[in-house]
C-alpha positions as CSV (number, residue, x, y, z in Angstrom):
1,X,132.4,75.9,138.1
2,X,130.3,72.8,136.5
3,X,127.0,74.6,137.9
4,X,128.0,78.0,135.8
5,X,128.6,75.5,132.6
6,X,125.6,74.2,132.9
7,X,124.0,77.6,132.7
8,X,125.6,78.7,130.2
9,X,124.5,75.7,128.0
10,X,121.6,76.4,129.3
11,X,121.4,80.2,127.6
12,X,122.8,79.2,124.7
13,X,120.5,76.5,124.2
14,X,117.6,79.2,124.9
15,X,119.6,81.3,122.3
16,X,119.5,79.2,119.7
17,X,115.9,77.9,120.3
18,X,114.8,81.3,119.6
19,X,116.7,81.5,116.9
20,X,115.1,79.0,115.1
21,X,111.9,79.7,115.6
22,X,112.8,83.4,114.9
23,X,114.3,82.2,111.3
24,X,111.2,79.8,110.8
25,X,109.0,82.7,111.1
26,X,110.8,85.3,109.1
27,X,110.9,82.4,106.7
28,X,106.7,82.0,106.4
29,X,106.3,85.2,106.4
30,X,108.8,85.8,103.6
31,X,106.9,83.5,101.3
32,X,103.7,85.5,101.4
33,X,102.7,86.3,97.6
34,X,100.2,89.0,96.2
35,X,97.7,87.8,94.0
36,X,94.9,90.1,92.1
37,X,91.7,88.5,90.3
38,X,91.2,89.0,86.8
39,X,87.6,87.9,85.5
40,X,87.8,89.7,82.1
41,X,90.0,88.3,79.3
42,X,90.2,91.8,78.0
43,X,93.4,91.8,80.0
44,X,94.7,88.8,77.4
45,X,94.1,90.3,74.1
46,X,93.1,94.5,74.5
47,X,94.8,95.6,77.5
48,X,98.0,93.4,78.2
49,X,100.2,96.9,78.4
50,X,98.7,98.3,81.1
51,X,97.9,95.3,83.1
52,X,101.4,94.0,83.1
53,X,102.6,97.5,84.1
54,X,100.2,97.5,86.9
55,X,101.4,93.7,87.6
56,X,104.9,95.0,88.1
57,X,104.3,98.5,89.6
58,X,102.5,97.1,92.2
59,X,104.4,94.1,92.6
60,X,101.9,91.5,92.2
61,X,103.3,87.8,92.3
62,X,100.6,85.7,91.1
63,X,97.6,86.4,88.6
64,X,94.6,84.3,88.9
65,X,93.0,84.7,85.5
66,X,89.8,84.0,83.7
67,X,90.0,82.8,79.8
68,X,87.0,82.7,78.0
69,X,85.7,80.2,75.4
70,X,86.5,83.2,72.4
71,X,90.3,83.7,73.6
72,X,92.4,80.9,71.4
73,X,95.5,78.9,73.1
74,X,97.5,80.9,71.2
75,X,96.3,84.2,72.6
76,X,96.8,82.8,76.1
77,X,100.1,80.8,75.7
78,X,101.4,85.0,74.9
79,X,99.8,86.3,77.3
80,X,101.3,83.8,80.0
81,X,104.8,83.9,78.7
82,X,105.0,87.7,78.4
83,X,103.8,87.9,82.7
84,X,106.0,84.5,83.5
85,X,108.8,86.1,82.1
86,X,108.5,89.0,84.7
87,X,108.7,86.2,87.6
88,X,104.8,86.7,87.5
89,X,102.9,83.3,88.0
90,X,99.9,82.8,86.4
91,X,96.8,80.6,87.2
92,X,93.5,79.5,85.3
93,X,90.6,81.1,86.9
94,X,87.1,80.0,86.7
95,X,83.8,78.9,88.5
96,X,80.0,78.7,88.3
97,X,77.5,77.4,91.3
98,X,75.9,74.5,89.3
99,X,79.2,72.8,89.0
100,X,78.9,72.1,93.0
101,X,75.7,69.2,91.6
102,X,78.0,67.4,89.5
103,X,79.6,64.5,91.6
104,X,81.8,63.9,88.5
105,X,83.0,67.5,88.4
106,X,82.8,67.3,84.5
107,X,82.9,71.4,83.8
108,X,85.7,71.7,85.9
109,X,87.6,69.4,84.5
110,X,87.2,71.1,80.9
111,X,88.9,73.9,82.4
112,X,91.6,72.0,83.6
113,X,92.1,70.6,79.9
114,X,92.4,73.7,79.0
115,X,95.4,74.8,81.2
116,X,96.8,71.6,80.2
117,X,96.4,72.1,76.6
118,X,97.8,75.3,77.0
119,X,101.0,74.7,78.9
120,X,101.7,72.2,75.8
121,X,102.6,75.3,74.0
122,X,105.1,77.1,76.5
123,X,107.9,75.7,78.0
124,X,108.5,74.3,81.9
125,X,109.4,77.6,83.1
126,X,106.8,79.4,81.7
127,X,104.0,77.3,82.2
128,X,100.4,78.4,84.1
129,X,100.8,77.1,87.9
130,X,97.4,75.6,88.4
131,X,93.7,76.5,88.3
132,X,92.0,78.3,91.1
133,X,88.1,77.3,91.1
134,X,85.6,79.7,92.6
135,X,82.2,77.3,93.0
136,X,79.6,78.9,95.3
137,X,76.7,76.7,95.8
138,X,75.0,78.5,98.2
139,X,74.0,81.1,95.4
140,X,71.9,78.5,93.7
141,X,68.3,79.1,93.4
142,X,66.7,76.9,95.9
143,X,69.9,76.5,97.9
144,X,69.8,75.1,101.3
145,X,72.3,74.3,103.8
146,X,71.9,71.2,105.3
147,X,71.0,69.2,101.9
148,X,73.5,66.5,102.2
149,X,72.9,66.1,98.4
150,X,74.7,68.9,97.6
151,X,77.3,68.9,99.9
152,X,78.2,65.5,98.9
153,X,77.9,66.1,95.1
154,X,80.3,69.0,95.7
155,X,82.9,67.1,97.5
156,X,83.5,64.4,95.1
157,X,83.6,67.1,92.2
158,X,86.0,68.6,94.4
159,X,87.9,65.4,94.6
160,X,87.7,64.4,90.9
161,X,89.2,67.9,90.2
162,X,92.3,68.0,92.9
163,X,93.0,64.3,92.0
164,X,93.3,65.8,88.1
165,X,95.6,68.4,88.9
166,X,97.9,66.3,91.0
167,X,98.4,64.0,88.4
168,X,98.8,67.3,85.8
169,X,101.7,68.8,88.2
170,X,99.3,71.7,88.6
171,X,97.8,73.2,91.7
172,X,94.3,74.0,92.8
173,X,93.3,76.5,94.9
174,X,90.2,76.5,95.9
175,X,87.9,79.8,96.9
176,X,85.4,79.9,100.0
177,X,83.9,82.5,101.6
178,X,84.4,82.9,105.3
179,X,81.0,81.8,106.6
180,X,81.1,78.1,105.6
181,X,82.4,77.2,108.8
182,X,79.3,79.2,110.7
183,X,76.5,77.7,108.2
184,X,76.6,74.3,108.3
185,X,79.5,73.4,105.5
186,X,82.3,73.0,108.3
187,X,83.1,69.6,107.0
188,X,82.7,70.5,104.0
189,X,85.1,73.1,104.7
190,X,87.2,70.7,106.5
191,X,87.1,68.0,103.6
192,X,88.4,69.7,100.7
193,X,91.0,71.4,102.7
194,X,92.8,68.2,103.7
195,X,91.5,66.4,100.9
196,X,90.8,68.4,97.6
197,X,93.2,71.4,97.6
198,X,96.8,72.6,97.0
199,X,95.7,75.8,99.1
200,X,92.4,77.3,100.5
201,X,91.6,81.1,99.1
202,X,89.0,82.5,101.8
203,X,86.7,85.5,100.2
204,X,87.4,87.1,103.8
205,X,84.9,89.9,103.0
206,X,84.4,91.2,106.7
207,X,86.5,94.2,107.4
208,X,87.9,94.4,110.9
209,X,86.8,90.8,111.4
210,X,89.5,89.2,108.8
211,X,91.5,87.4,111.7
212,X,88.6,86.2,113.8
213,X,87.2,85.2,110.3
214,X,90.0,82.9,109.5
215,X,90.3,80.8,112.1
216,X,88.9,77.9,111.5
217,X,90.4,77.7,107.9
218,X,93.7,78.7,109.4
219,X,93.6,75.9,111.6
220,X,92.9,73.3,109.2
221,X,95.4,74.8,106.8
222,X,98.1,74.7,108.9
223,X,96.9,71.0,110.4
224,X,96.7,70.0,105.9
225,X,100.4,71.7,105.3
226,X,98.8,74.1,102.6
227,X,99.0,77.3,102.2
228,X,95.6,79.8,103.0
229,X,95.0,83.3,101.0
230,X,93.2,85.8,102.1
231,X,91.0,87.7,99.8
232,X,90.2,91.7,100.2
233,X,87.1,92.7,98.5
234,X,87.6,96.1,96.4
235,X,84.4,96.7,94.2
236,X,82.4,99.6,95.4
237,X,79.2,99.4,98.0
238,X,76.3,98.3,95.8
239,X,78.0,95.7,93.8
240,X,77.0,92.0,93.8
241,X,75.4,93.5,97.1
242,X,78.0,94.6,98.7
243,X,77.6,97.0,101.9
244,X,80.5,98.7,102.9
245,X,81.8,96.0,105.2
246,X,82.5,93.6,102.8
247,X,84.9,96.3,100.6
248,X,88.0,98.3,100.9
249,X,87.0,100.4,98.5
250,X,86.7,103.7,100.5
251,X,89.4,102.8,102.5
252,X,91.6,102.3,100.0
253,X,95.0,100.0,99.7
254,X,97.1,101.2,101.9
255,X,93.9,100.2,104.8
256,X,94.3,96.4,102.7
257,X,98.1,96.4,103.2
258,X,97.8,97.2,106.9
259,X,95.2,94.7,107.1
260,X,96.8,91.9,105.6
261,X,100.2,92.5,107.5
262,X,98.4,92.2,110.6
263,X,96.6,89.2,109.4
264,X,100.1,87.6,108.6
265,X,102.0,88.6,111.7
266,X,99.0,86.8,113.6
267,X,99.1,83.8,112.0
268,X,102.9,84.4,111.6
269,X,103.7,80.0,111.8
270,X,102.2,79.6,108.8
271,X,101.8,80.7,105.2
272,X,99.7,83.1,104.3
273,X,98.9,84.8,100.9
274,X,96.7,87.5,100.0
275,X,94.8,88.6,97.3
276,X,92.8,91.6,95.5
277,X,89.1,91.2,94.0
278,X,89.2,92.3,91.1
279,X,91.9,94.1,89.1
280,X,89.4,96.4,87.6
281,X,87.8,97.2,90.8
282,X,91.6,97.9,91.9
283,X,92.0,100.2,89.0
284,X,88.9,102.0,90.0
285,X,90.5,102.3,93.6
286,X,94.2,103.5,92.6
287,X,91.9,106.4,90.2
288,X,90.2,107.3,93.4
289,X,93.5,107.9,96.0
């Protein structure tokens, strides 16, 4: 009798072990968010009808978007409200290689000011979530991998930056491509993941590689407690110079959806967001299906 007790503690303890684990996972992958990049600030002031339609057709969650210098705080404190009040989030968006040699991270931190200034104008709930900063030194004329220089000079701009936004309330997210951890940045890679980010966005422009791709950043993610987004590439072949492995623009988004669900379910114990590049390039895709 006391052995059959024991297994049925036993099983039930098995039961509910799974269960957790079961709910945990359901839970991560529940929190996964869809993101689209928007570069031109047409979106703020000509075309807010039809992107916030396309925002809530196709369910977006986030917006990471791009203000320029000609687009007042006014203008942009609208723009914000009108997409917060549809339970979209909205982030600053911005990014240019040379600010990877400035250790103080000065042209970054004007953007920040920005988001700041602007969030002065809305209320709590409404307010932008945080800036996501796309600096890609290795585009520099010149550029070379192993120059400690600029490694180091990006870091600490890095720093600078994430410390600002902490003390802001904002997040940072902050864009890589895949290939740092194969050219010689890994800790660079490694250093403003656990140091210098509220979540790592990985231009994971390899089609049929995207898990493999990840791994490294995945792992570090999930060691830093942040979350990790994954970014599909939809501009055409050509662009930028982009070869057809590097887009989903023939295979459309119902190939990106299938993608990133995979993606998810494979690295199922932690968050992971995704994210298109860019909304007009998405446009141009939805035209073509």
């Amino acid at each position: 009798m006391e052995k059959r007790r024991i297994w049925q503690l036993f099983f039930l303890g098995v039961v509910i072990v799974f269960l957790v684990v079961r709910l945990y996972t359901e839970s991560a992958q529940e929190q996964s968010k869809r993101a689209i990049f928007s570069w031109s600030s047409k979106e703020v002031t000509n075309n807010q009808t039809q992107f916030l339609h396309d925002l809530i057709t196709y369910q977006f969650d986030r917006v990471f978007q791009s203000f320029s210098s000609d687009v007042t705080v006014e203008e942009i404190a609208s723009f914000v409200a009108d997409l917060t009040n549809q339970n979209i989030n909205v982030y600053g968006l911005s990014g240019t290689p040379e600010w990877a040699l400035d250790p103080t991270g000065k042209g970054m931190l004007e953007q920040l000011e920005q988001i700041v200034e602007v969030n002065h104008q809305l209320s709590e709930e409404q307010q932008i979530k945080g800036l996501v900063i796309d600096v890609e030194p290795y585009v520099l004329d010149g550029f070379q991998w192993e120059d400690q220089s600029v490694q180091q000079s990006y870091i600490s701009g890095m720093k600078q930056l994430y410390q600002a936004a902490k003390r802001e309330g904002l997040e940072l997210l902050v864009v890589v491509p895949y290939f740092y951890d194969t050219q010689g940045y890994q800790e660079v890679l490694r250093t403003i993941i656990r140091e210098a980010a509220s979540e790592v966005a990985v231009m994971n422009y390899y089609r049929d590689h995207e898990i493999e791709h990840l791994t490294f950043e995945a792992q570090e993610a999930r060691n830093a407690h942040i979350p990790l987004t994954t970014i599909y590439e939809l501009k055409r072949p050509g662009d930028h110079d982009l070869t057809e492995k590097n887009t989903y623009y023939e295979e459309g988004l119902s190939a990106v959806r299938e993608n990133a669900d995979q993606v998810i379910q494979h690295y199922e114990d932690q968050t992971i967001h995704i994210a298109y590049h860019d909304y007009h390039a998405f446009r141009e895709v939805l035209e073509n299906e």
